[in-house]
N, C-alpha and C positions, 0 to 999 in steps of 0.2 A: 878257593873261596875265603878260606881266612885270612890270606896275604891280602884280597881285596879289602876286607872288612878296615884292616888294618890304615891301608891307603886312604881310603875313604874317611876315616875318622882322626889321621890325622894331617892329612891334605902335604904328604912330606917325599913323597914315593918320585917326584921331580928330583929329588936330590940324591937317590941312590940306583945302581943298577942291578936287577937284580939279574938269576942265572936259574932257569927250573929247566931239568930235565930229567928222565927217568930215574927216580931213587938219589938225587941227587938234588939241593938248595943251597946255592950263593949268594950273595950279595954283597958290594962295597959303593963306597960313598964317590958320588959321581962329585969329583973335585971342582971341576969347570964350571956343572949350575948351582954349587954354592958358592961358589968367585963372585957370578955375575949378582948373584941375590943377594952377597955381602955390599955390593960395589949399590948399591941403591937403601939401607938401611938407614933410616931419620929421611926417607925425601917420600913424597910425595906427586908422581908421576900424573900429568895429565896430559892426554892426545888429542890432537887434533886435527883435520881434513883441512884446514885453512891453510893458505900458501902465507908464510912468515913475512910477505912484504905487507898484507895486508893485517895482521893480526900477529903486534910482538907477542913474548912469553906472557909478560907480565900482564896484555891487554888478556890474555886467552884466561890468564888465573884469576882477574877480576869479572872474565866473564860468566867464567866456572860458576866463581862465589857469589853472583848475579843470582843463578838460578835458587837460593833462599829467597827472593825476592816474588820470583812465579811462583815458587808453590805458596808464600803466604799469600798472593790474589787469590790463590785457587783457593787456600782455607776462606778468605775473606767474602767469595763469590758463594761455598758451600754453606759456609756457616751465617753466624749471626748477625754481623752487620749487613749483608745486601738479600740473602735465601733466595741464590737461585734456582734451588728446587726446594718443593715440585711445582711442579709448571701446567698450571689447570690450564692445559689450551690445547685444541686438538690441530686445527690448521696450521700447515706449514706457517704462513708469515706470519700468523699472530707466534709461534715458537720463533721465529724469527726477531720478530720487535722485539719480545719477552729478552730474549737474550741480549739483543743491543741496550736495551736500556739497561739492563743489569750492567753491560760494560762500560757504559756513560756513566754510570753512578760511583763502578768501581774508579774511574779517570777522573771524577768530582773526588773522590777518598783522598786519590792518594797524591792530588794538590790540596787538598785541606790540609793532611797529615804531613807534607814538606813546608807547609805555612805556619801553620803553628808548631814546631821545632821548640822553640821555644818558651813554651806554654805547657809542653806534655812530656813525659816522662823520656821521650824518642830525645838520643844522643844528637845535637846539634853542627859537632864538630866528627863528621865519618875519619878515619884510617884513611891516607891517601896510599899507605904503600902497601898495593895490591898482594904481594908475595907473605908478608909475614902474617902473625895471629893479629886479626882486628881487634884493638880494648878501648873499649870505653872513655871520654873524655873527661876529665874534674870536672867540668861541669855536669854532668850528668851523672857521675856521681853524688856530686851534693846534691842533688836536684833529690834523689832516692834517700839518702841520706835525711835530708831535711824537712823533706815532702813540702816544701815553699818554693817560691822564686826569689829572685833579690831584693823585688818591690813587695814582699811579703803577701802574695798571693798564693793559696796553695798550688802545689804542681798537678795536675788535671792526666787525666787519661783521656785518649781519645772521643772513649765514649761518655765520660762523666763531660767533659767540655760540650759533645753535642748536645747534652741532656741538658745541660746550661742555657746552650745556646738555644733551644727548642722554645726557650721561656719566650721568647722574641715572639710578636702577635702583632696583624695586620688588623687593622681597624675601618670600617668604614663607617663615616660622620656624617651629620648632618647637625643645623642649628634650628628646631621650627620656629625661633622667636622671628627672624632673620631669612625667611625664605630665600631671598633674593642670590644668598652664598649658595651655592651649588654644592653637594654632598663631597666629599673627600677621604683623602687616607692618613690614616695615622699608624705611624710605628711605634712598636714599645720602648719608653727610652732606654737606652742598655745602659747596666751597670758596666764597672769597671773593667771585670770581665771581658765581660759583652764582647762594649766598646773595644779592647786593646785586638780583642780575635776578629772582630769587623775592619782594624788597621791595617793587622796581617795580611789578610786577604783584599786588600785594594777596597773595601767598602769604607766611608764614611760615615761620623754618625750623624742621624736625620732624625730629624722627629717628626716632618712629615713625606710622605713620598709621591710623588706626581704617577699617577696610572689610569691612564683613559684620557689622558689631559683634565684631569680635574684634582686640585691641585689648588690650596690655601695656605699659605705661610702660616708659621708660629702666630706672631702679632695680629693679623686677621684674628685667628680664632681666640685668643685672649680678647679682642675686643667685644666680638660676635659674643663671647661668654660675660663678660661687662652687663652688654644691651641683656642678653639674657637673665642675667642676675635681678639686675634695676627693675626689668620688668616684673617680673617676683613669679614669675613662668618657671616651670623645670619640666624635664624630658629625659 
């Protein structure tokens, strides 16, 4: 029992043999499996079930270091940004929807999160060489360093930039001096901000937005506001 204890606590008992027999305790150092445990000291072993034609060393080690990647969905799915639980729903497919849309939402994330790169504190320039320690690029260092961009805008977190971006407000218009114009939409104009994170992501900026097919230009409603004005009407 105290020879186990020992084994047990210092996880070393692979590398020696020992000898118990009545009134009698040997033991010597098993030469061979400290060879082999010398011969792998500084590496880091990973296995894999995958046939080498289809997945080299270096894809298998990028894929390893991949899995940081799933479990921070998984933080992302638990926690704060998307709470997919708990989950007030008894029926299969409504847990079912429930789930899907939490994974749409996650798939909206984390293209928002590769679009604005640079905008948010997230390194721009990843480590392409799979094998060694991934660090950091200059720029993203200054970025932490400076807490600005180059165009002197602060550097944003993901979530301080949606909190930005939230500002943005759908409007729907009408003119009652001017019946005749059909109700419409209006967007919030984006600041700087905004604007440059609506670039990123393929949005342009609009000041007004066609939905439903109704739908007035700029100029229209500057004029519609004119007749409105002259008329000494407000609304």
């Amino acid at each position: 029992q105290a020879l186990g204890r020992i084994e047990n606590r210092y996880k070393m008992a692979k590398h020696f043999i020992f000898t118990i027999e009545e009134g009698k305790f040997d033991y010597r150092r098993n030469e061979e499996s400290i060879a082999n445990e010398a011969s792998l000291d500084g590496f880091y072993i990973i296995r894999t079930s995958v046939e080498k034609e289809k997945l080299t060393a270096e894809e298998v080690v990028y894929s390893y270091k991949n899995l940081s990647r799933v479990e921070r969905a998984f933080r992302t799915l638990k926690g704060v940004d998307l709470k997919i639980r708990p989950i007030h729903h008894w029926l299969e497919k409504r847990v079912r929807a429930h789930i899907f849309l939490c994974m749409l939402a996650y798939y909206v994330e984390w293209h928002l999160r590769e679009s604005w790169k640079s905008m948010i504190f997230t390194d721009e320039y990843t480590d392409r060489e799979h094998v060694l320690q991934a660090t950091r690029s200059e720029s993203a260092l200054e970025k932490t360093r400076k807490k600005k961009l180059s165009d002197g805008t602060p550097v944003h977190s993901f979530q301080t930039l949606l909190s930005e971006m939230s500002t943005i407000v759908c409007n729907d218009a009408r003119v009652p001096a001017v019946p005749e114009i059909p109700s419409f939409t209006i967007i919030t104009t984006p600041n700087e901000v905004q604007r440059k994170a609506l670039e990123l992501v393929g949005l342009k900026q609009l000041s007004n937005v066609d939905r439903n097919n109704r739908f007035i230009s700029l100029k229209s409603f500057q004029i519609a506001i004119s007749c409105l004005l002259s008329s000494g009407t407000s609304d």
